[in-house]
C-alpha positions as CSV (number, residue, x, y, z in Angstrom):
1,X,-21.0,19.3,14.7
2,X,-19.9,16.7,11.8
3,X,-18.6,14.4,15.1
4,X,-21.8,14.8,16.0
5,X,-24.1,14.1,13.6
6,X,-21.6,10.8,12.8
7,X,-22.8,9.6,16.6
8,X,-26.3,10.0,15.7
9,X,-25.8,8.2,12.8
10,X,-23.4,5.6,13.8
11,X,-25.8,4.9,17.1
12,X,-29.2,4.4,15.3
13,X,-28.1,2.8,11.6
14,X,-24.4,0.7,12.7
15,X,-25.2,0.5,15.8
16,X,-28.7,-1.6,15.1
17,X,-27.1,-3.7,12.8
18,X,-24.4,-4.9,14.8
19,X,-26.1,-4.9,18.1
20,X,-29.9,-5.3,18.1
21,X,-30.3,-7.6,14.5
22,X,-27.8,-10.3,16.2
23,X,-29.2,-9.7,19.4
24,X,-32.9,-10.7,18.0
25,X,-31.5,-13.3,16.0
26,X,-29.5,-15.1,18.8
27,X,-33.0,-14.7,20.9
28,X,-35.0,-16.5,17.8
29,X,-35.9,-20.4,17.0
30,X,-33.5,-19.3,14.0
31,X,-30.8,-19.5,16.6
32,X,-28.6,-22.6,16.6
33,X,-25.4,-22.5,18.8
34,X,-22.6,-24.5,17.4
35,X,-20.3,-26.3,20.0
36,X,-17.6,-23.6,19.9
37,X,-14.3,-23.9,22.7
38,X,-14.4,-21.5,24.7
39,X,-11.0,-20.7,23.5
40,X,-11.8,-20.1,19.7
41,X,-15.4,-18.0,20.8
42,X,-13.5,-15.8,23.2
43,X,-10.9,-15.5,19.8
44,X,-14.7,-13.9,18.1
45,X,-13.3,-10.4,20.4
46,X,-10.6,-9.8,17.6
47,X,-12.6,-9.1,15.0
48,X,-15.2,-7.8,17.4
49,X,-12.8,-4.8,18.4
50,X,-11.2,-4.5,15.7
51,X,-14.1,-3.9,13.9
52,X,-15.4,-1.5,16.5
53,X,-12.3,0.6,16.2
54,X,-12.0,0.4,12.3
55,X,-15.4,1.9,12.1
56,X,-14.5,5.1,14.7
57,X,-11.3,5.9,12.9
58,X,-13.6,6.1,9.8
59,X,-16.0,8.0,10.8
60,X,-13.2,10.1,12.6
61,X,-12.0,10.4,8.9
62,X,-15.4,11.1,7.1
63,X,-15.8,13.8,9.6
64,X,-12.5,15.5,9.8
65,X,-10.7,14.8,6.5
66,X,-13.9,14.5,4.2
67,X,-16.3,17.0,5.8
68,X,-19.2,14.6,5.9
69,X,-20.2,11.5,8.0
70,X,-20.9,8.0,7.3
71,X,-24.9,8.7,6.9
72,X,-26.1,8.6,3.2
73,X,-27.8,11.6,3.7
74,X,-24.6,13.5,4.7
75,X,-21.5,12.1,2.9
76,X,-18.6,13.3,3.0
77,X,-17.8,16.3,0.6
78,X,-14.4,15.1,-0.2
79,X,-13.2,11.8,-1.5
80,X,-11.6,10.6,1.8
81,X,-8.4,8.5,0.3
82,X,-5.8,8.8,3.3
83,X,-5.7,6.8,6.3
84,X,-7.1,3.3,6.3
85,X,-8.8,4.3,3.2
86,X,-5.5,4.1,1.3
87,X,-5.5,0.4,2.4
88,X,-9.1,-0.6,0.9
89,X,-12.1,1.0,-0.3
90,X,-14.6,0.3,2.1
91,X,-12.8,-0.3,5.6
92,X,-16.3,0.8,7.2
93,X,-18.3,-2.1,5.6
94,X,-15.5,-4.2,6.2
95,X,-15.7,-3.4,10.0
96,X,-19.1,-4.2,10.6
97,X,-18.8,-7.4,8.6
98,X,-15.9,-8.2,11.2
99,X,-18.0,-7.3,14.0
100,X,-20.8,-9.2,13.1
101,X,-18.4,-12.2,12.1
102,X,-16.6,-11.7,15.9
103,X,-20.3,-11.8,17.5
104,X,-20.8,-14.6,15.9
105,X,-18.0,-16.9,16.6
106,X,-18.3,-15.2,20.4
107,X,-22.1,-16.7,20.7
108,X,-21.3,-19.6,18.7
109,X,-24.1,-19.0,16.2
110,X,-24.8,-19.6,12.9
111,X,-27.6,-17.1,12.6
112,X,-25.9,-14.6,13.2
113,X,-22.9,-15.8,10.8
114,X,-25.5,-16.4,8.3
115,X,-26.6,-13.3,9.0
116,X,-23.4,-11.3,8.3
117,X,-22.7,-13.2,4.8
118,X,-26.1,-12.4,3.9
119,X,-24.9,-8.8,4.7
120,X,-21.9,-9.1,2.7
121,X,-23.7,-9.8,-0.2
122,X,-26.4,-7.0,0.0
123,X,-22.9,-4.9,0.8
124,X,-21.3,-6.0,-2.2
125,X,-24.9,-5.4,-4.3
126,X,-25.2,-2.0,-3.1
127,X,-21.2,-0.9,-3.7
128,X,-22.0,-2.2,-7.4
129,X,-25.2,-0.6,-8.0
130,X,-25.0,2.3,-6.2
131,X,-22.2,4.0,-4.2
132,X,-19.2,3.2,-6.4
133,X,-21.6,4.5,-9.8
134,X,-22.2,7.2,-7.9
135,X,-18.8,8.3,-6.3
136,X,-17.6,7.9,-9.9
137,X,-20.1,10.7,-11.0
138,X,-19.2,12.8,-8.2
139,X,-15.8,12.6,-7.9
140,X,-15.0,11.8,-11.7
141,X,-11.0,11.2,-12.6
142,X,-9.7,11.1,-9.1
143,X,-11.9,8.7,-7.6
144,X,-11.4,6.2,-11.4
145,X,-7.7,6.7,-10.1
146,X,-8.9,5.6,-6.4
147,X,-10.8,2.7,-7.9
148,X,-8.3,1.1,-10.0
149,X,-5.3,1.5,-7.0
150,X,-6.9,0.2,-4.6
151,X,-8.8,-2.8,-3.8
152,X,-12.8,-3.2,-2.8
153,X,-12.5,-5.9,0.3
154,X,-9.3,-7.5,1.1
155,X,-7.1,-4.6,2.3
156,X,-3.7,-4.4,0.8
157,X,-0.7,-4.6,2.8
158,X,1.2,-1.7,1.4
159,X,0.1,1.9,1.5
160,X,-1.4,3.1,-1.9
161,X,1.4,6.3,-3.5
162,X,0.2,9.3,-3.3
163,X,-0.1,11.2,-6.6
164,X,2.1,14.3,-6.2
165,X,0.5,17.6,-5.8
């Protein structure tokens, strides 16, 4: 049911702001297509799918290993540290940035590249105002631990130690 409700989610709240926001905005007089090789705008797949599969394997993760889903309204009950979360704390914002930042350089526009900085930064905002005060109320010790081993953005290129049991 968790898989489930992680679809719903994923198709309605990710799924509009990767698909349908770009779409409008590279059907807008905001639109301006830079002259991209085809070469390097083809290259705008990479982050594209990697984004796309990034975002599964976390919601995979929220579902099965933190017993929530991605949705606000239905986090996940347990801090979910393993997997590409031992890498960097937020591989599911960072996916969408990388999708948006792949659609961008595949349309070779700079509305939607403006776009996805200007959803970086309301990102960022809402990480520092609100989830990470809030995880740290939650989850208390263990997440302080989480915060301080491993980074926000950049993943790292090591996998963080587990604490022993």
């Amino acid at each position: 049911m968790l898989l489930l409700r992680a679809a719903i989610f994923t198709l309605f709240i990710p799924g509009s702001v990767t698909v349908l926001v770009p779409y409008a905005l590279l059907h807008s007089d905001l639109e301006c297509a830079v002259g991209i090789p085809l070469v390097l705008r083809v290259l705008g797949l990479l982050p594209l799918a990697a984004g796309m599969a990034v975002y599964l394997w976390c919601a995979w993760e929220f579902s099965v290993a933190g017993r929530g889903t991605p949705a606000p309204y239905d986090p996940p009950r347990m801090l979910v540290t393993g997997g590409l979360y031992a890498f960097v704390r937020n591989p599911i914002y960072v996916a969408i940035v990388s999708i948006i930042f792949g659609e961008a350089l595949l349309f070779g526009s700079i509305a939607v590249f403006g776009y996805g900085v200007l959803l970086l930064a309301l990102l960022h905002l809402r990480l520092l105002l609100y989830e990470e005060p809030r995880l740290r109320r939650k989850f208390g010790a263990s997440y302080d631990d989480y915060y301080h081993s491993v980074p926000r953005w950049l993943p790292r290129t090591t996998r963080r130690a587990t604490p022993p049991p």
